[in-house]
N, C-alpha and C positions, 0 to 999 in steps of 0.2 A: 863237188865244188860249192862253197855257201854260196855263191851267186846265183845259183839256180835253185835255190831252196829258200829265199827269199819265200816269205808270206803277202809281199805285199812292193808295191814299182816305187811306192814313196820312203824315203831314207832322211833318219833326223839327223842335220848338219853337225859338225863340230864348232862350237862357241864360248867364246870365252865367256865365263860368268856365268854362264846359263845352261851349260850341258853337262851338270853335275848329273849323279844315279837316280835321283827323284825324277827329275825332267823327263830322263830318258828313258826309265820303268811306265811313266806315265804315256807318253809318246806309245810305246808300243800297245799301250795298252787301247790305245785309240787307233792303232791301223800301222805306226811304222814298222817295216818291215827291220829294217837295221838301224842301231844306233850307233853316234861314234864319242869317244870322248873330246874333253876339248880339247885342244894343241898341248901339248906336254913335251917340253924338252927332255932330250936323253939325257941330259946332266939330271934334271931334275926323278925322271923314274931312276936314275941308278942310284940316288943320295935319298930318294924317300920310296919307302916300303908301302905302297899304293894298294889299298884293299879291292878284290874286285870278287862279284858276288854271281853265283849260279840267274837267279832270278833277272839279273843283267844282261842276259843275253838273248840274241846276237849282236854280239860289240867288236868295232873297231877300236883298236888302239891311234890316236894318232899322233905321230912322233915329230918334231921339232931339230934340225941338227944339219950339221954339216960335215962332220966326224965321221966317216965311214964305220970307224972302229967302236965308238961309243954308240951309235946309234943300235949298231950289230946287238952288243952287249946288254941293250934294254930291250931290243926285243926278246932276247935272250932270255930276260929275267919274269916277264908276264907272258911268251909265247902260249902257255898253257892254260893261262886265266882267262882268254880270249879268242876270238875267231879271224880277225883280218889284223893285218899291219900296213896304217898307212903312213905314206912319207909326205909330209905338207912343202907344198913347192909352191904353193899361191897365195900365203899371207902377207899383204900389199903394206902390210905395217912399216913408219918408217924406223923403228926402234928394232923391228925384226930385222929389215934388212940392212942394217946398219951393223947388227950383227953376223951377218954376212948366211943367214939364214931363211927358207918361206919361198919369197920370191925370187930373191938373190941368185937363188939356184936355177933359175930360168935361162939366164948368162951363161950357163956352167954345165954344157951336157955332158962332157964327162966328170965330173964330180957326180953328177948324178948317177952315172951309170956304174962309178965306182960304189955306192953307196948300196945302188936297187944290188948288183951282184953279188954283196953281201949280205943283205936282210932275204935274198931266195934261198940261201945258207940254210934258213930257219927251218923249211920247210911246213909251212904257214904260210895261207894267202896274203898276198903283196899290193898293196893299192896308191894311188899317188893322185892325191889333186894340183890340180896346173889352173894356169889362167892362159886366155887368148896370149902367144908370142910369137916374134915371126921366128923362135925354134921349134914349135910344136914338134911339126913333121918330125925333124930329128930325137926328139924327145920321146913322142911317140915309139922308133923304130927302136932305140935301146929298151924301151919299154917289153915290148914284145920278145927285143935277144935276151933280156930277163925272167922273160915266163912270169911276169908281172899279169895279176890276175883280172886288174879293173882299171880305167882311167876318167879320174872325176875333172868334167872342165867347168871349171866356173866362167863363162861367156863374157867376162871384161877384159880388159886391159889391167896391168897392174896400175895403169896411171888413172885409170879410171874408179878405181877404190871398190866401192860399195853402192855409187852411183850411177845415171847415166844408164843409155839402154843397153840390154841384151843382147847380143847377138848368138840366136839361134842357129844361123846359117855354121857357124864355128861351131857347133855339137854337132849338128847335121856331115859335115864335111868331116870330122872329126870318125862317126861313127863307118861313113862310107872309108874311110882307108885302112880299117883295124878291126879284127874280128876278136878285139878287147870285149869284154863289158863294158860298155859306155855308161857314166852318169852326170846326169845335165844338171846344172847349177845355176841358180842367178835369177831371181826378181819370180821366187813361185809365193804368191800373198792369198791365192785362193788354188781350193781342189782342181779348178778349170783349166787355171796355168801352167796345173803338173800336167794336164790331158792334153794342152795344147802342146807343151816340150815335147812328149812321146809322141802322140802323130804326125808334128812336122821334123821334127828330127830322129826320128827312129831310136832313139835312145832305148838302153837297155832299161833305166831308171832314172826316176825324180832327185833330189837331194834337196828337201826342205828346211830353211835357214830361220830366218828373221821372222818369216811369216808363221811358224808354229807360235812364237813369243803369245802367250797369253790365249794362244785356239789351238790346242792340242787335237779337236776333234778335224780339226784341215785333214788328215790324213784319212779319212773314213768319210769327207766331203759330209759330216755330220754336225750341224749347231746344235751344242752343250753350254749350258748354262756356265758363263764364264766363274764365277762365283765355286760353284759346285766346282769345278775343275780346279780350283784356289784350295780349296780344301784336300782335296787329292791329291793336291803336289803337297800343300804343308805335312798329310801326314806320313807320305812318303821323305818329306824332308830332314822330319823330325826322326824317323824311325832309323834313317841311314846319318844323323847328325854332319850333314851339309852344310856350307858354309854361311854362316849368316846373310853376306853380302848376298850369296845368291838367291835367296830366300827374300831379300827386298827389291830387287831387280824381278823378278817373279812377278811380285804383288804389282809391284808398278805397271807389268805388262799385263796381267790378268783384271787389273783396271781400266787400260787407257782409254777405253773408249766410252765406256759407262757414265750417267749423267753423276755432275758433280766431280769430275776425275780429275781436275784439277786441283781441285782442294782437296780432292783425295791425297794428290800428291804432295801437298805439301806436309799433310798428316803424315805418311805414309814414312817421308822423310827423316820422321823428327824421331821415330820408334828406332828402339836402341834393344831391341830383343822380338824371337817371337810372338812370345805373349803380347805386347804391344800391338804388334801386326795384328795378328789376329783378332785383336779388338776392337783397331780399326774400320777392319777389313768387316766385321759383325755390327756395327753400326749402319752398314748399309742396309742392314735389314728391320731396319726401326723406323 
C-alpha cells in the first residue's frame, strides 16, 4: 500500500496556482514524501489530455465533481499515470460550492458514498480530504465500507475558510475512531508544526500547504537559500513549460520576505514573461 512506503510523514498540499510539476518535482526533492495535484475537475481531465511524467512521482490525482459517473471515468483515464485518487470534499470556495461541488458534499453522505463506491472500482488507492463537520463520524464510516485508503482532515470549519485556529483535537479524535491513514491539515508554517500535529494527534501524516510557498526546504526542517530554490523551480518550470501564471505566483512567494520585497513586488508584477522575472529576480544580486 503507498501509504506505508511514503519516504517521508510530510505531504505537499494540493493548490491552486502553485502545485503545478515544478513545484512538486521540487518539493520532493527537498523531503516531501507525496505530492498531489491541484484540484482538477472531472469534466476538465476527461476534455483535456493531461501529461503526467515518471520523475512525478508519488502523485496524487485530485479530482473535483459530483458525478459519480464522470468522476469514475477520469480516474479511469490517468489511474495508470499515477499512485492515489483523491476526492476533494473540503474546498470552502464559494464558486465551488455553488457548484454544488468540494464542500457541498459534506451535506451529502450519500453522494459521497455513491461516488467513493465507484472510484474503489478502479482498483487504485482512494483518499478523500474533509474538513471539521458535524457528519464527519458518518462520513468517516462509509469511508471505511469503501476500503478507502486515507483520510485527509483539514481541522477548520468550512465557514472558517483558510483562517482562524486549528483544531487539532478534530485529527486527534479523528485518528482514534479509524484505523484509516490519517493526514493532518491546517496552519503547518514551520518543520515544528508538522512535529507538533504528529505527537499530539497521532496522525499518520503532515499535509503541508501554504507554508511550503517560497521554503520548499520546510520538509527537511532545512534553511535553503530562498533565491537558489528560485532558480530550481524556474528551471524545473521551464523544462516542464508551466504556466506562466504560476511561475509569477512562485517568484512573489520565493520573495516575500527578503529586504526590498516590496518593491520587488511591484517589479515582479509588471513582467510579462520569464525572461523578465528572471531579471528581476537577478537584480538582487547587484
Amino acid at each position: 500500500m503507498i501509504f506505508s512506503k511514503l519516504k517521508s510523514k510530510l505531504i505537499l498540499a494540493p493548490m491552486a496556482g502553485f502545485s503545478d510539476i515544478a513545484f512538486r518535482i521540487l518539493c520532493r526533492k527537498y523531503g516531501a514524501g507525496l505530492a498531489y495535484t491541484e484540484m482538477i475537475s472531472a469534466n476538465t481531465l476527461l476534455n483535456t489530455d493531461l501529461k503526467f511524467y515518471k520523475k512525478d512521482r508519488p502523485l496524487t490525482l485530485q479530482i473535483l465533481g459530483i458525478d459519480p459517473d464522470l468522476i469514475y471515468k477520469a480516474g479511469l483515464k490517468y489511474k495508470n499515470k499515477i499512485d492515489v485518487i483523491d476526492l476533494n470534499v473540503g474546498c470552502p470556495s464559494h464558486k465551488i460550492i455553488k457548484s454544488k461541488c468540494g464542500s457541498y458534499l459534506l451535506d451529502k453522505p450519500d453522494k459521497i458514498n455513491k461516488i467513493l463506491s465507484k472510484l474503489v472500482k478502479l482498483e487504485i488507492p482512494i483518499s478523500i480530504k474533509l474538513r471539521v463537520h458535524k457528519n464527519l463520524k458518518k462520513i468517516v464510516k462509509i469511508c471505511e465500507n469503501n476500503s478507502v485508503s486515507a483520510i485527509c482532515l483539514h481541522a477548520r470549519t468550512v465557514k472558517q475558510g483558510y483562517s482562524g485556529k486549528v483544531d487539532l483535537d478534530k485529527i486527534k479524535k479523528l485518528k482514534e475512531m479509524t484505523n484509516l491513514v490519517v493526514i493532518g491539515n491546517g496552519n503547518i508554517y514551520k518543520y515544528s508544526d508538522a512535529e507538533k500535529m504528529l505527537d499530539y494527534t497521532k496522525c499518520d501524516y503532515v499535509m503541508v500547504g501554504r507554508g511550503s510557498l517560497g521554503n520548499p526546504g520546510i520538509f527537511k526542517n532545512k534553511d535553503v537559500d530562498k533565491i537558489k530554490m528560485f532558480f530550481e523551480y524556474y528551471k524545473l518550470w521551464n523544462k516542464y513549460k508551466c504556466d506562466f501564471n504560476n511561475l509569477l505566483w512562485h517568484s512573489l512567494a520565493f520573495t516575500k520576505s527578503l529586504p526590498y520585497s516590496r518593491k520587488l513586488r511591484v517589479e515582479l508584477n509588471k513582467c510579462k514573461s520569464g525572461e523578465e522575472i528572471v531579471k528581476v529576480i537577478n537584480s538582487l544580486k547587484k
